[in-house]
C-alpha positions as CSV (number, residue, x, y, z in Angstrom):
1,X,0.0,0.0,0.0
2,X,1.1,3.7,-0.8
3,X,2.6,5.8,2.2
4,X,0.9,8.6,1.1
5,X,-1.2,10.2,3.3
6,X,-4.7,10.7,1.1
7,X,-8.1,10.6,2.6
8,X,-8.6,7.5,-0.4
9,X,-5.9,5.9,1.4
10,X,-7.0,6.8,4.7
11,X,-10.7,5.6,4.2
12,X,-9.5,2.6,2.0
13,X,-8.5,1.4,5.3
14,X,-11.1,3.0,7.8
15,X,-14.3,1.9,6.3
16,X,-14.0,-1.8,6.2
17,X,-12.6,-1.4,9.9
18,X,-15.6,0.9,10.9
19,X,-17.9,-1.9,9.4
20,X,-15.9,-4.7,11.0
21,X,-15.8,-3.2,13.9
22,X,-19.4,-2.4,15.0
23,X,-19.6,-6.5,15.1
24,X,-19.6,-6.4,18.6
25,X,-21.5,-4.0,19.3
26,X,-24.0,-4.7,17.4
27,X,-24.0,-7.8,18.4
28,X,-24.9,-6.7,22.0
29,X,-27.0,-3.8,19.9
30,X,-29.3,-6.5,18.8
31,X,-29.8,-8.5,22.4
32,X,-30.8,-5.4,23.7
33,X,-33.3,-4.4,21.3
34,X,-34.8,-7.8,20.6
35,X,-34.5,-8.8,24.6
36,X,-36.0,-5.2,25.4
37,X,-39.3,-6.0,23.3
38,X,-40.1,-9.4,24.8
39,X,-43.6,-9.7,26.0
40,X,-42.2,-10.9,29.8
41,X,-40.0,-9.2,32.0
42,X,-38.5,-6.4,29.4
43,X,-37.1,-4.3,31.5
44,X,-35.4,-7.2,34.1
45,X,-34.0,-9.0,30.9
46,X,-33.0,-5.4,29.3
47,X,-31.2,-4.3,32.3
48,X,-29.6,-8.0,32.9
49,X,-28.0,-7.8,29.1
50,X,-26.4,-4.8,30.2
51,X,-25.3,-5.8,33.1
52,X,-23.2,-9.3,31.2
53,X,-22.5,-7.3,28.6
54,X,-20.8,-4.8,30.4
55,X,-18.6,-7.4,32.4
56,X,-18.2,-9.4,28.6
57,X,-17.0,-6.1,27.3
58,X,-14.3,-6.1,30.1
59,X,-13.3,-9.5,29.4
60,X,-12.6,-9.0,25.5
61,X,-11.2,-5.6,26.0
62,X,-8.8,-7.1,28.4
63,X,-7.7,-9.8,26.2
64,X,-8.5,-8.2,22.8
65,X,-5.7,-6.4,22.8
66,X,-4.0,-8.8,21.0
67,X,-5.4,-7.1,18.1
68,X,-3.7,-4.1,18.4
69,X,-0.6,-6.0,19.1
70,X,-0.4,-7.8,16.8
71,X,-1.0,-5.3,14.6
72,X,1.2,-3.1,15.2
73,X,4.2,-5.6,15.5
74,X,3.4,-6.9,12.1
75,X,2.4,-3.5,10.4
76,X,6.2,-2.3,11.9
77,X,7.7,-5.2,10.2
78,X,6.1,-4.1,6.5
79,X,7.2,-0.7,6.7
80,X,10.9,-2.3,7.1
81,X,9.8,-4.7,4.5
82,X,10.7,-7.9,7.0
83,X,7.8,-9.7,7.6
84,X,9.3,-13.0,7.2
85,X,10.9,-12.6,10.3
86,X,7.3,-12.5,12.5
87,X,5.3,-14.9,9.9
88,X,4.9,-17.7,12.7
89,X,4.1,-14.8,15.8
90,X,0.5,-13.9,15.3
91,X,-0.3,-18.3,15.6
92,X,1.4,-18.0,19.0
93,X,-0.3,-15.3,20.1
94,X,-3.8,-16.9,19.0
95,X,-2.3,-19.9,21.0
96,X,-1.8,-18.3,23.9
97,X,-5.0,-15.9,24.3
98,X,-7.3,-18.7,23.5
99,X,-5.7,-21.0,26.1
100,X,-6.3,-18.0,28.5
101,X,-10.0,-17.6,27.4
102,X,-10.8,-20.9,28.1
103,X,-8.7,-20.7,32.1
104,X,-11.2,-17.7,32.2
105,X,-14.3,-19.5,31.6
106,X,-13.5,-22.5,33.7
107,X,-12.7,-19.6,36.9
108,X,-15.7,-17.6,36.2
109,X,-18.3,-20.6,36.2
110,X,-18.6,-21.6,39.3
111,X,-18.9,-18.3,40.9
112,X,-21.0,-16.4,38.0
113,X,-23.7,-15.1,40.2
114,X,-21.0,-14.0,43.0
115,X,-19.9,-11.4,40.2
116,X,-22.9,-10.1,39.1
117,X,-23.7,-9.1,42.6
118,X,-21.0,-6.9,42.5
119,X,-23.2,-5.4,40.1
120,X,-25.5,-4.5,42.5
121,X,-28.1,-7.1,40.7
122,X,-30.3,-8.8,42.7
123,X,-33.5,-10.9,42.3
124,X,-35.0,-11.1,39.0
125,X,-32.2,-9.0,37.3
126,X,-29.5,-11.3,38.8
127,X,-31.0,-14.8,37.5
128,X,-31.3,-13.3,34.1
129,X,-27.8,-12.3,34.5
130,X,-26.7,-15.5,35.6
131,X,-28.7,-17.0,32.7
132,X,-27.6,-15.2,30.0
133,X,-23.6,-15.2,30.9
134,X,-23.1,-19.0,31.3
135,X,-24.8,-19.0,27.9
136,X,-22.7,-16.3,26.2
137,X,-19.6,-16.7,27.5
138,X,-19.2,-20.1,25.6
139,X,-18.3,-18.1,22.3
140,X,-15.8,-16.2,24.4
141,X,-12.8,-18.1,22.9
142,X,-14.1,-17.6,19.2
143,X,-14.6,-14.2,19.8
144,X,-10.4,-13.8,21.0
145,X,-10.0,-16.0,17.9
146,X,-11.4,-13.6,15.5
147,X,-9.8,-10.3,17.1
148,X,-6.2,-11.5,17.0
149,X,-6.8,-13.2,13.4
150,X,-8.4,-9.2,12.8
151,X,-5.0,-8.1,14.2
152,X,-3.0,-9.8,11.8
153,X,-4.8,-8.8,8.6
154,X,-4.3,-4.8,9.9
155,X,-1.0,-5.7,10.2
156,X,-0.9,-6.7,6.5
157,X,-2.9,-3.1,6.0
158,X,-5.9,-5.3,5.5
159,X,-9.4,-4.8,6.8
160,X,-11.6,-6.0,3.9
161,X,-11.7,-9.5,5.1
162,X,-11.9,-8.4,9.2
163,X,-15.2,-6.4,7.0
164,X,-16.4,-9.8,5.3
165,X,-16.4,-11.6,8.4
166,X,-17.9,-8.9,10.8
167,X,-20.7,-8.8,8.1
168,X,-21.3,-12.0,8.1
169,X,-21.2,-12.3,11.9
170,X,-23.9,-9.0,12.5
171,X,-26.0,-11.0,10.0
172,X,-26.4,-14.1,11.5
173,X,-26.8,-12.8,14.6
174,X,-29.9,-10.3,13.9
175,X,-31.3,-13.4,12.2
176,X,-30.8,-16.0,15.2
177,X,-31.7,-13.3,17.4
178,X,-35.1,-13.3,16.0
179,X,-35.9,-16.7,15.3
180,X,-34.3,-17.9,18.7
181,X,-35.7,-14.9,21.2
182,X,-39.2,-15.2,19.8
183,X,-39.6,-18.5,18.3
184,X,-41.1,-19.7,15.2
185,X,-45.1,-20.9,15.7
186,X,-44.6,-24.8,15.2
187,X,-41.2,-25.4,15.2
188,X,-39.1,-23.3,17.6
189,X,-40.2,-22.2,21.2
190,X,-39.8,-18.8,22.2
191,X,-36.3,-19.0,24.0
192,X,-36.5,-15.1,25.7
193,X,-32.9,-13.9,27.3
194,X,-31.0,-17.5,26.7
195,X,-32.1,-17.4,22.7
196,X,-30.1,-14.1,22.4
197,X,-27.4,-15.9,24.3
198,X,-27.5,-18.5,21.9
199,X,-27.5,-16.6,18.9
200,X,-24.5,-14.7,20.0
201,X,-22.7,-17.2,20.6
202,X,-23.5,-19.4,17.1
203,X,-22.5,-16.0,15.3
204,X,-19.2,-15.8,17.1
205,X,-18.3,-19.6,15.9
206,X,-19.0,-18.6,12.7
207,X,-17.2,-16.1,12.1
208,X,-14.7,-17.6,14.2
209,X,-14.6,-19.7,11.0
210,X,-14.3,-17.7,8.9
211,X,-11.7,-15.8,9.9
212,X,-9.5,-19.0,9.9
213,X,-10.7,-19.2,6.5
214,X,-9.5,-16.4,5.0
215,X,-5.8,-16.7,7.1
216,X,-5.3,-19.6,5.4
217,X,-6.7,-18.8,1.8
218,X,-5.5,-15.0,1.4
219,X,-2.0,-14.7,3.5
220,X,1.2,-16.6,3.8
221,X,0.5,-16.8,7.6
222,X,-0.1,-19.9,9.1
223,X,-2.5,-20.7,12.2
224,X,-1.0,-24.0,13.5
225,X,1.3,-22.7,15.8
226,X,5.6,-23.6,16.1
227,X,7.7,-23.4,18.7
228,X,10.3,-22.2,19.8
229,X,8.7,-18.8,20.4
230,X,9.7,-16.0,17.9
231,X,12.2,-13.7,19.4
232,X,9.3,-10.8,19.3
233,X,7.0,-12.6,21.2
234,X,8.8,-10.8,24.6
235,X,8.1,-7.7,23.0
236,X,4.3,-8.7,22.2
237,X,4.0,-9.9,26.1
238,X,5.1,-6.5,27.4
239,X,2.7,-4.6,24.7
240,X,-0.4,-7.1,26.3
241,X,0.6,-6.8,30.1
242,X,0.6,-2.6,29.5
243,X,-2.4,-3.0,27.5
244,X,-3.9,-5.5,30.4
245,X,-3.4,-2.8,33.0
246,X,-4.6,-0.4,31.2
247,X,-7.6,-2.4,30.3
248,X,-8.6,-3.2,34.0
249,X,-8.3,0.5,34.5
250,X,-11.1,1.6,31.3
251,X,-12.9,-1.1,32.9
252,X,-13.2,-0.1,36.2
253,X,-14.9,3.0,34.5
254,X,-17.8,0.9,33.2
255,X,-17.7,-1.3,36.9
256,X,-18.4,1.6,38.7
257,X,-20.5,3.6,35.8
258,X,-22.5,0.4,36.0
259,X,-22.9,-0.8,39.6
260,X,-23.9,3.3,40.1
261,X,-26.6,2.7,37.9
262,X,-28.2,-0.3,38.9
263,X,-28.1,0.6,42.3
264,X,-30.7,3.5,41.3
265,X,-33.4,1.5,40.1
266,X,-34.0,-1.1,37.1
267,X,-35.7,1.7,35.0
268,X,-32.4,3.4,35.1
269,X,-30.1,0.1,34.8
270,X,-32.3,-0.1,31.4
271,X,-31.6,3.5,30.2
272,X,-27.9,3.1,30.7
273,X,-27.5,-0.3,28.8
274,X,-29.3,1.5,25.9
275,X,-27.6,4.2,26.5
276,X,-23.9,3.1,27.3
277,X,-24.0,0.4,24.2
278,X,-24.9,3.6,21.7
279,X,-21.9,4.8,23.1
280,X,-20.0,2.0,22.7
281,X,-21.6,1.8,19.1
282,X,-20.0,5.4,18.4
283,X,-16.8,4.5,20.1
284,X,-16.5,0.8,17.3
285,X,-17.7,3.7,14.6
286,X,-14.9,6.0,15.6
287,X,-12.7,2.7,15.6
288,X,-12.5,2.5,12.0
289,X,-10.3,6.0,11.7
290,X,-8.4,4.9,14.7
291,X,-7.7,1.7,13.1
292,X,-6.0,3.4,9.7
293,X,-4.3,5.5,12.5
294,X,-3.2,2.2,14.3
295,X,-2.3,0.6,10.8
296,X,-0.6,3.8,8.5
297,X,1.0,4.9,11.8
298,X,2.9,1.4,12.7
299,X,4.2,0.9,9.3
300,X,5.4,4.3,8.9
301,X,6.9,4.7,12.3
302,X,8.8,1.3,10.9
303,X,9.7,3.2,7.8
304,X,11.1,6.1,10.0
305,X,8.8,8.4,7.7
306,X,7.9,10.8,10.4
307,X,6.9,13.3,8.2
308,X,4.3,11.9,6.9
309,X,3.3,10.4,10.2
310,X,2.8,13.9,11.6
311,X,0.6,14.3,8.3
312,X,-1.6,11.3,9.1
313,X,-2.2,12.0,13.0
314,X,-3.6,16.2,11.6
315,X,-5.9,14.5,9.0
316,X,-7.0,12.3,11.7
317,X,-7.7,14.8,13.9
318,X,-9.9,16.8,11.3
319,X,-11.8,13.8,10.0
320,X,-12.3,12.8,14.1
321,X,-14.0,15.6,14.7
322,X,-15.6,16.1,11.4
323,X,-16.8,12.2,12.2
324,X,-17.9,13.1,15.7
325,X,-20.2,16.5,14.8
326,X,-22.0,13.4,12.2
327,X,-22.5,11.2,15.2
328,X,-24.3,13.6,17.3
329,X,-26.3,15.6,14.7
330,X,-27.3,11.8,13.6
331,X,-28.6,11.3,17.1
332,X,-29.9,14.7,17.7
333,X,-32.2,14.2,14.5
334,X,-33.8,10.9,15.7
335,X,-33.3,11.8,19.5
336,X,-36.8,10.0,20.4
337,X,-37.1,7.1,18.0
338,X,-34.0,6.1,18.9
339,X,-34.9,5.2,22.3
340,X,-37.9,3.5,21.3
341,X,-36.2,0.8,19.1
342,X,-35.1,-0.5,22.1
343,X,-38.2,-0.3,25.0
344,X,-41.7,0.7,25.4
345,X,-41.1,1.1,29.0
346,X,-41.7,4.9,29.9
347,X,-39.5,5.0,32.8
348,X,-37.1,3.9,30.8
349,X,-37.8,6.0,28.1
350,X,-37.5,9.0,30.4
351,X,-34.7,7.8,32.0
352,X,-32.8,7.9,29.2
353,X,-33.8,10.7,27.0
354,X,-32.9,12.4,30.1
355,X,-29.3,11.8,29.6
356,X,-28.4,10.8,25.7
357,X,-27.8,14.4,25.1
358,X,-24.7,14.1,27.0
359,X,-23.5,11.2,25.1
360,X,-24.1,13.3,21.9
361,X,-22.3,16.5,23.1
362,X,-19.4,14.2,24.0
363,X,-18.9,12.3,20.3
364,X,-16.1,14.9,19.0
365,X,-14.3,14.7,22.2
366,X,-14.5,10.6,22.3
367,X,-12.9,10.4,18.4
368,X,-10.2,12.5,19.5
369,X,-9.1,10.0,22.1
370,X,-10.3,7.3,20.0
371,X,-8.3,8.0,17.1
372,X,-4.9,8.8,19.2
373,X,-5.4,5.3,20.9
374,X,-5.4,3.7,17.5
375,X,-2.1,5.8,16.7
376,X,0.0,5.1,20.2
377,X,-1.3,1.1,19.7
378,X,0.4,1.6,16.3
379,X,3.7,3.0,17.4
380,X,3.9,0.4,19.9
381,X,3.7,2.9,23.0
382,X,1.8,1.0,25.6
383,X,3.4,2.0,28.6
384,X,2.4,5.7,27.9
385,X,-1.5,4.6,27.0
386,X,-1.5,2.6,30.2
387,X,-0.2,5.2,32.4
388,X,-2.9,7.9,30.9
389,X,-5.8,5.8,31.2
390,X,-4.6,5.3,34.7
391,X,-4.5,9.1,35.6
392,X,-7.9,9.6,33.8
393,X,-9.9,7.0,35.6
394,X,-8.3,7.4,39.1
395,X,-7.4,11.2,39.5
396,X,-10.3,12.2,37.1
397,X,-13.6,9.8,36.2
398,X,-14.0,8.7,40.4
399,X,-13.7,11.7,42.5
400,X,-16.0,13.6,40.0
401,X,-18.5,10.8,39.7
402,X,-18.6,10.1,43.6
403,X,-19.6,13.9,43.7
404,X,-21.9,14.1,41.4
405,X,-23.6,10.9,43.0
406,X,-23.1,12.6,46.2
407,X,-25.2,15.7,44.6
408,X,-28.2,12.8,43.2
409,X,-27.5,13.7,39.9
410,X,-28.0,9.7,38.9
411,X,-27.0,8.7,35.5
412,X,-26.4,12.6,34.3
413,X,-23.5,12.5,36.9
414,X,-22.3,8.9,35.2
415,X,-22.2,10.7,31.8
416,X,-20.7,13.4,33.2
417,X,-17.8,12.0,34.6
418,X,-17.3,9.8,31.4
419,X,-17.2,13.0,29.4
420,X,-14.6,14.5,31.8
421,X,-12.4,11.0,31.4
422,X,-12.6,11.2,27.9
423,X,-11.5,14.7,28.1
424,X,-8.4,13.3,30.3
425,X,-7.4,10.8,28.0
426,X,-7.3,12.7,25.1
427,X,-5.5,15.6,25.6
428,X,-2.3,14.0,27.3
429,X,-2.1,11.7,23.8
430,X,-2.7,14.9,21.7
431,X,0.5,16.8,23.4
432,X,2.6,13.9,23.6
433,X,2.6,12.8,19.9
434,X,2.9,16.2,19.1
435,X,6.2,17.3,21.2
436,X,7.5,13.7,20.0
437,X,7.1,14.0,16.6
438,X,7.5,17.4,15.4
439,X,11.1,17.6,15.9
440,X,11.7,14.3,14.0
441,X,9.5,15.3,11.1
442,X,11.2,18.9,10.4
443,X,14.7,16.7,10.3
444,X,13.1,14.2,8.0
């Protein structure tokens, strides 16, 4: 692929990663909107979806970050035009995050309904929770599968086949969704919160694959991993522990942003799952830009082409925001049917349109740090994304959400605080690349 830094180039990248990367999202998307229109128990099944999906998100965030990993290893060794030298690394990290997955399902079993009282869920809400998780988290190991096979194919400055499969994976799971929350008259009971459990997990095996598929038919990379270890591999390990930490520190957000909002009611518990997975629907949107910044950005920082790496990150920045005005004007149009798609329920309804303002307002702000998260992933700088995520969620998103709880603000004061740790992630990464880079690129 051409180093130049066009927006054909750009987009030739970002758009099959925007529509591969909504998978899972819309994957949860879908639960919520089908499970929120059951005839029995909406809101209690609603509320319990967000509940698993938050934790499931914190799973896969934690060790999804083989993606970007990956990634950015391999997309460092095509700018220095030496891939052969990490052709066998991305089947050993597969190997070694799915052997984790399944350690992670076997440890969380036993004790599912322990953790989802550290939700704050209880009766109702809590056996749906329960339910639904033992259900869902089967397709847990497909679904690390997939990412770090997606990792390897941005690497390559691929995403058309991470598109293909994420297509193919959003489909089937709308259409088991249906067929396996409400039945077919005849042939199929209604199955409720487990059928969208089920579905999920059938879509994630498929595309699971499919994504072995393609490795095999379209690169030179094999799957069946060798030993001894590759020599990067060290350096992959380091990248995933900074990542991990860094993880568990985006995802004590969401613990707290969560558990806050359950312990106000389930109406409210509802309104933040629809609420919180529309963000998390911009944030996968956004993902596709950050993706051609995690991609260009790897393999030119391995072709030491700083200049136009300095080029790339302003571009980014002006699509980012140009991307994030879209977002919110989108929602501001279709403000009311939006929250409709996903409940009848007028507490919920209220409960939410009382708040999704805020996640509007917030869009520009949240591709910013999107789009510089894709770029630091790229360049390999870990440490420095760890160490601001830390700062953001500890010295910024929990002192102002435990006073705005403290003042009853309820889920404005959770969106609040989110907005404010966006804010502090963003910046920081801005300033950084910035006082890094510039120098580098003038002497280019």
């Amino acid at each position: 692929m051409s180093t130049t830094i066009s927006l054909k180039n750009i987009n030739k990248l970002a758009i099959p990663a925007l529509i591969s990367g909504v998978s899972e999202p819309i994957l949860s998307l879908t639960d919520a909107a089908i499970v929120g229109n059951i005839s029995i128990n909406a809101t209690e099944a609603l509320a319990a979806v967000g509940i698993v999906t938050t934790f499931m998100s914190m799973l896969i965030w934690v060790l999804g970050q083989t993606r970007s990993a990956v990634s950015s290893i391999v997309s460092q060794y095509v700018g220095a035009n030496k891939l052969e030298k990490i052709k066998n690394l991305p089947s050993q990290a597969i190997f070694i995050i799915t052997s984790l997955s399944i350690l992670i399902i076997i440890s969380t079993y036993p004790i599912t309904k322990h953790i989802f009282k550290l939700y704050n869920a209880t009766d109702l809400i809590l056996d749906y929770s329960v339910i639904y998780y033992k259900i869902r988290v089967l397709g847990f190991p497909f679904t690390l599968f997939t990412i770090a096979v997606f990792g390897a194919f941005r690497g390559l400055q691929n995403t058309y086949y991470p598109m293909i499969i994420a297509i193919i994976g959003a489909a089937s799971n709308i259409v088991l969704d249906i067929i396996l929350v409400y039945g077919i008259e005849g042939y199929i009971d209604p199955m409720h919160i487990e059928g969208a459990a089920y579905a999920s997990v059938l879509a994630q095996i498929l595309m699971a694959g499919c994504s072995a598929f393609f490795l095999l038919k379209k690169t030179t990379i094999p799957l069946k991993p060798s030993f001894p270890f590759n020599p990067e591999i060290k350096r992959f390990l380091l990248m995933i522990l900074n990542l991990f930490i860094r993880t568990i520190a985006l995802n004590v957000t969401l613990y707290f942003a969560s558990a806050y909002a359950t312990s106000y009611g389930p109406e409210y518990i509802a309104a933040y799952t629809i609420a919180i997975n529309l963000w998390f629907l911009g944030a996968f949107i956004v993902d596709g830009y950050a993706s051609a910044g995690n991609i260009l950005s790897g393999k030119l920082f391995g072709a030491k082409d700083y200049s136009n790496l300095l080029q790339l990150s302003n571009k980014l920045i002006k699509y980012g925001v140009i991307i994030g005005i879209i977002l919110g004007l989108l929602g501001a149009i279709f403000y009311y049917p939006i929250g409709r798609i996903f409940t009848k329920e007028p507490e919920v309804l209220n409960a939410f349109y009382a708040i999704f303002w805020i996640v509007l307002i917030m869009q520009p702000l949240c591709t910013l740090a999107f789009i510089f998260d894709g770029i630091f992933k790229g360049l390999g700088k870990m440490k420095y994304l760890r160490n601001v995520l830390l700062f953001s969620t500890f010295f910024v998103f929990i002192p102002i959400l435990f006073w705005l709880d403290h003042l009853d603000l309820k889920l404005k004061g959770i969106f609040i605080a989110i907005t404010f740790w966006i804010i502090a992630r963003g910046i920081p990464l801005i300033i950084k690349f910035r006082q890094q880079f510039l120098p580098l690129a003038q002497n280019n």
